[in-house]
C-alpha positions, 0 to 999 in steps of 0.5 A: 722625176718630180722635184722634192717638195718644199716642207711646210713650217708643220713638216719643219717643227715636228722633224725639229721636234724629233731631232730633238727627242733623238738628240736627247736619248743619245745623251740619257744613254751616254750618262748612263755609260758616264759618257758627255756628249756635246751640246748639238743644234737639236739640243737647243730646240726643245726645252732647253730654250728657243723651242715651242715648250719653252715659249709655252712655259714662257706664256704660263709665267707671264700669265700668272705673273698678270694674275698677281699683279691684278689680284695685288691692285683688287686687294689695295683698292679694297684697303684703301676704300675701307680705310677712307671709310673709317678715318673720320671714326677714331674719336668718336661720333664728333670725328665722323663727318656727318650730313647735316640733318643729324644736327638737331637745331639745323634740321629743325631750320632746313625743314621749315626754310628756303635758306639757312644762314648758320652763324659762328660769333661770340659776344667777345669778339669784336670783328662780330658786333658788327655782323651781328649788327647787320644780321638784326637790321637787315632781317630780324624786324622783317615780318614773316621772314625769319623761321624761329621755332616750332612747326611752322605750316608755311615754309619761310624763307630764311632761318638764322642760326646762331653757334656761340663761342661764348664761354658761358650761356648766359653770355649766349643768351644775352647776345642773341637777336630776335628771330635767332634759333641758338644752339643749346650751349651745352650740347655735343652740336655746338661742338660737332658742327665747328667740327663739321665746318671748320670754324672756331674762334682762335681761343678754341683751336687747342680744344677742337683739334682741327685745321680751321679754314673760316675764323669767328665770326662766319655766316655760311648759308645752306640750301634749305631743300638740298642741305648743299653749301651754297656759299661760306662768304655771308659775312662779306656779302652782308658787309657789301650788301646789307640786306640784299645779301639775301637776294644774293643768296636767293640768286645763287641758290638758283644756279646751284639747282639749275632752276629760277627761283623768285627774288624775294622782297615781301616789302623789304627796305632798301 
């Protein structure tokens, strides 16, 4: 006689499977006849819990559960992506960050020079003389190194461009230097890039309404062919250095692109 064979775990589940069936019609018939049955092992095989269905209709839930979760992080990421877009436009064109070649003045000197050296000072301002003195005597009467206006068919290589914080143009006027380009008193760009740079005299914290991170005077010098920052410490350089700042600036313009750029000298007195 063979010895009975062992049932595989299929066998096991679908015997469970019925037991349980059978368990349960017993007690849909009893409830009918308002009997209780106690609860048996079968019972607690099927839907009840510990069964292959409740494990299915455990999986179900956690997959929507996954669902939820991942459509909830979609649409915050979406929120916060617009919100960072549109926080710089809730007064107007001077809140928005703007790149600089939508600065009329500092376009014109970005496209016709090597270096831009914008400048924020006020006649005013006694820590600005001295800068400004700097600025003249180092550069102002050096031939054909400053762009001033115009379409210049060669590219020279520095522009200076003065942002007052006078409070009238004709103290502006009085206190530019040769070779100087100003930016018109009256116009919006005076404004929008101290806005855009952070910097302003004390007296003009109130009315600009920002956190300023440079104080007047500030010479901040720009990649002429890349617009980036390449340093916001001209002043410092030109107090240690005078008028090899602009070698200085030269030297780290050419780090910044990652290519060698030639000193410029062009009879320059040390």
């Amino acid at each position: 006689v063979s010895p009975p064979r062992a049932r595989n775990n299929d066998e096991r589940m679908t015997l469970d499977d019925s037991a349980t069936a059978v368990s349960m019609q017993k007690r849909r018939v009893a409830s009918n006849k308002g009997q209780v049955l106690p609860l048996i092992d079968g019972d607690t095989k099927g839907n009840i819990s510990g069964g292959r269905i409740g494990q299915k209709d455990s999986g179900g839930v956690t997959c929507l559960a996954v669902v939820i979760i991942i459509v909830t992080l979609i649409v915050l990421a979406l929120f916060v992506g617009k919100t960072s877009t549109e926080t710089f436009q809730n007064d107007g064109d001077l809140a928005r960050p703007l790149a600089l070649s939508e600065f009329e003045t500092v376009n014109r000197a970005l496209k016709h020079s090597n270096l831009v050296a914008i400048y924020f000072a006020a006649s005013w301002c006694p820590m600005s003389t001295p800068i400004t003195n700097l600025l003249e005597d180092s550069f102002s009467s050096v031939p054909n190194l400053l762009y001033m206006s115009g379409n210049s068919l060669q590219r020279k290589e520095l522009a200076i461009v003065h942002v007052s914080s006078d409070t009238s143009q004709s103290a502006m006027e009085a206190y530019l230097k040769p070779g100087w380009i100003a930016v018109p008193f009256d116009s919006n760009e005076r404004i929008a890039l101290k806005k855009h740079f952070f910097v302003c005299a004390q007296r003009e914290l109130k009315q600009l309404g920002i956190e300023r991170k440079l104080e007047i005077p500030a010479l901040i010098i720009v990649d002429g062919e890349t617009h980036s920052v390449i340093t916001t410490n001209g002043v410092q350089d030109l107090e240690n250095e005078g008028a090899k700042a602009l070698d200085h600036w030269i030297h780290l313009q050419s780090i910044l692109r990652g290519t060698t750029i030639q000193i410029f000298r062009n009879n320059i007195a040390y």
